[in-house]
C-alpha positions as CSV (number, residue, x, y, z in Angstrom):
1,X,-62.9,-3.3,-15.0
2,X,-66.3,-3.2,-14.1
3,X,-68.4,0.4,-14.2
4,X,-70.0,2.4,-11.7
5,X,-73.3,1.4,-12.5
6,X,-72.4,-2.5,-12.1
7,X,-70.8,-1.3,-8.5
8,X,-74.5,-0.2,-7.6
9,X,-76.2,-3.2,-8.5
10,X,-74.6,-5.5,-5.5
11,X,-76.6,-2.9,-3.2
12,X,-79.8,-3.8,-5.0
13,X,-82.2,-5.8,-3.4
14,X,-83.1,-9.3,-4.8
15,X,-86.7,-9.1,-4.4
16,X,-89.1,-6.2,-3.7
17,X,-90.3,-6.3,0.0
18,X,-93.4,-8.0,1.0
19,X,-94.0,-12.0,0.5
20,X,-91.6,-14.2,0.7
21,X,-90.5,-15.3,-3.0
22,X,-89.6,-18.9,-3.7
23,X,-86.4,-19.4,-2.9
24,X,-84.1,-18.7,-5.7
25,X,-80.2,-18.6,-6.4
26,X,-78.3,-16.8,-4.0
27,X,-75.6,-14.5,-5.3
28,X,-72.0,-15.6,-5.3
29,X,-70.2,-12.7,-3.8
30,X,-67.2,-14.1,-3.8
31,X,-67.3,-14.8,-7.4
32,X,-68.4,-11.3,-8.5
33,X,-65.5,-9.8,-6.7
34,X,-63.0,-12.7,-8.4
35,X,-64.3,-11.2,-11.9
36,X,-63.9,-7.6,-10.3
37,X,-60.6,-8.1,-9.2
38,X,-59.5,-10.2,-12.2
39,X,-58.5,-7.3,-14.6
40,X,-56.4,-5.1,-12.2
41,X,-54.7,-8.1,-10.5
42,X,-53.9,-9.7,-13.7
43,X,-52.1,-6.1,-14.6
44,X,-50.1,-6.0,-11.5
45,X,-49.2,-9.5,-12.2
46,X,-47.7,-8.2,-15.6
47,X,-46.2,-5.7,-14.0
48,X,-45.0,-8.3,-11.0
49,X,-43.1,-10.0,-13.9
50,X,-41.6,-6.7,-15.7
51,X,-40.3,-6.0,-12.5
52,X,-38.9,-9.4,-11.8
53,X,-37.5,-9.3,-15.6
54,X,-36.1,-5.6,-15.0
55,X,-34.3,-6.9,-11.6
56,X,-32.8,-10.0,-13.3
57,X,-31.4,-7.6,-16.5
58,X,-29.7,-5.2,-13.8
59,X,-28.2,-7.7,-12.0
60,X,-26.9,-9.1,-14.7
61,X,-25.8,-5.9,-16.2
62,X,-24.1,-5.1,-12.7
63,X,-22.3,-8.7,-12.7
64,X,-21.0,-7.5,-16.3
65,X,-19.8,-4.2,-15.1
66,X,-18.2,-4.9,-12.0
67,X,-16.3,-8.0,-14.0
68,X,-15.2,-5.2,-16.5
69,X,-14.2,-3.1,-13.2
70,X,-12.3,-5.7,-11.8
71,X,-10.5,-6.7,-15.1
72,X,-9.5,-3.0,-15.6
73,X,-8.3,-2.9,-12.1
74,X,-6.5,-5.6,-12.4
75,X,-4.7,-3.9,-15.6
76,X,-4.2,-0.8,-13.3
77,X,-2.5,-2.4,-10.4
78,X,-0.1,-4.2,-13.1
79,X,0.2,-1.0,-14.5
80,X,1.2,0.3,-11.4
81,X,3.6,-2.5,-10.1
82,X,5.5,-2.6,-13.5
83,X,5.9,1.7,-13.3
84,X,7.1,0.8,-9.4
85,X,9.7,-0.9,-11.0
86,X,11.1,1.4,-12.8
87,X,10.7,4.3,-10.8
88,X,12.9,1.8,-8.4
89,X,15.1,2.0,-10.9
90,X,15.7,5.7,-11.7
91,X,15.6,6.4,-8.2
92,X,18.7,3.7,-7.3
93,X,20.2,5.4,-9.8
94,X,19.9,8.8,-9.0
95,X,20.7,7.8,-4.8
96,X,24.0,5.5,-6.5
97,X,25.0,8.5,-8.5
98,X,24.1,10.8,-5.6
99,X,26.8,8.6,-3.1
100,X,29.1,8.1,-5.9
101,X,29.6,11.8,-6.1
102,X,29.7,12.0,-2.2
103,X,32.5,9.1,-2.2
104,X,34.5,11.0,-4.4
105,X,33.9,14.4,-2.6
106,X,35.0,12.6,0.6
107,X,38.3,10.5,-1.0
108,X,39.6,13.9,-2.7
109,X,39.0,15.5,0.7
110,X,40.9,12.8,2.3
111,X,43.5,13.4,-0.5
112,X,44.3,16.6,0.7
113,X,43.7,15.6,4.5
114,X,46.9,13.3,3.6
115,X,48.8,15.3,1.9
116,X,48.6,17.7,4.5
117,X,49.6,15.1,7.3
118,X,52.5,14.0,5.1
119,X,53.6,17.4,5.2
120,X,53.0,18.2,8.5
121,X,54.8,14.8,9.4
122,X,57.9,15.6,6.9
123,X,58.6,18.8,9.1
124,X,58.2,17.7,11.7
125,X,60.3,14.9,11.0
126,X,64.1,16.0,11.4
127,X,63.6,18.0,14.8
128,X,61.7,15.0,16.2
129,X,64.8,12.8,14.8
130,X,67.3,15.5,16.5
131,X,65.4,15.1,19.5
132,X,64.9,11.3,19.9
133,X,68.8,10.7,18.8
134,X,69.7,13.4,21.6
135,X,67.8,11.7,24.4
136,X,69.2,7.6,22.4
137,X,72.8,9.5,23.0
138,X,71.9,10.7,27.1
139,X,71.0,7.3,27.7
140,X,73.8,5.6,26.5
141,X,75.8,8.2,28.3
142,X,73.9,7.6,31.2
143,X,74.4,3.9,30.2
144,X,78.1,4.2,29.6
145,X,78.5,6.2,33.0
146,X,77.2,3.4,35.2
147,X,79.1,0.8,33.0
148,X,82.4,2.7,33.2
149,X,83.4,1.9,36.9
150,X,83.0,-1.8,36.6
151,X,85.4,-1.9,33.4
152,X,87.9,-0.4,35.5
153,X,88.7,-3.6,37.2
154,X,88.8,-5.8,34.2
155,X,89.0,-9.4,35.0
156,X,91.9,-11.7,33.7
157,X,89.3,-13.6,31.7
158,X,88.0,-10.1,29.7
159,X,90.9,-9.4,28.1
């Protein structure tokens, strides 16, 4: 990088005032600030390229990790799927045991819901018995005294 001192001398003048000098070489401006600008732009190249080089390492370092995310995901949702399965499992169990026992609750009730019917029925059985044969025995009463006039006048064929 260029000093302070060589910064002042582009203000100089060429020539000290008064007749014209022969002509001489004109100063390349553009060339003095090329060599000026040479140094620091040649260090934000470098740092251009560290840059670029820094970028290219992350991204590749963030490819990695996310491939390692993915694979352990992966591992986790088999994880997952294959403990699904089994707490399918246990829990069929537990709801079969569960109705099982309701099943059984429900055929001893029904059991003792019989028993009681057959019970009920077995009393019940002989007066409803004493009753139906007493109304069978009206009706062929009744039966018998509608029938019993037309017997009186038996036929010749009848007997």
């Amino acid at each position: 990088m260029t000093g302070f001192r060589d910064f002042l001398t582009r203000f100089r003048p060429a020539a000290s005032p008064g007749r014209a000098a022969p002509s001489g070489v004109p100063a390349d401006r553009s060339a003095e600030l090329r060599a000026e600008l040479a140094p620091p732009l040649a260090l934000l190249e470098q740092a251009e390229a560290e840059a670029r080089a820094v970028r290219e390492q992350a991204d590749a370092d963030a490819a990695a990790r996310r491939q390692e995310a993915e694979g352990q995901a992966e591992a986790m949702v088999a994880a997952a799927r294959a403990e699904a399965g089994r707490v399918r499992a246990r829990t069929a169990e537990r709801v079969l045991r569960a109705a099982e026992g309701t099943a059984a609750a429900l055929l001893a009730e029904a059991d003792r819901e019989a028993v009681v019917v057959r019970d009920r029925a077995r009393s019940r059985v002989p007066a409803l018995a004493d009753r139906v044969l007493a109304l069978v025995l009206e009706d062929l009463e009744a039966e018998q005294g509608r029938q019993a006039p037309e017997r009186e006048h038996p036929r010749a064929g009848d007997l």
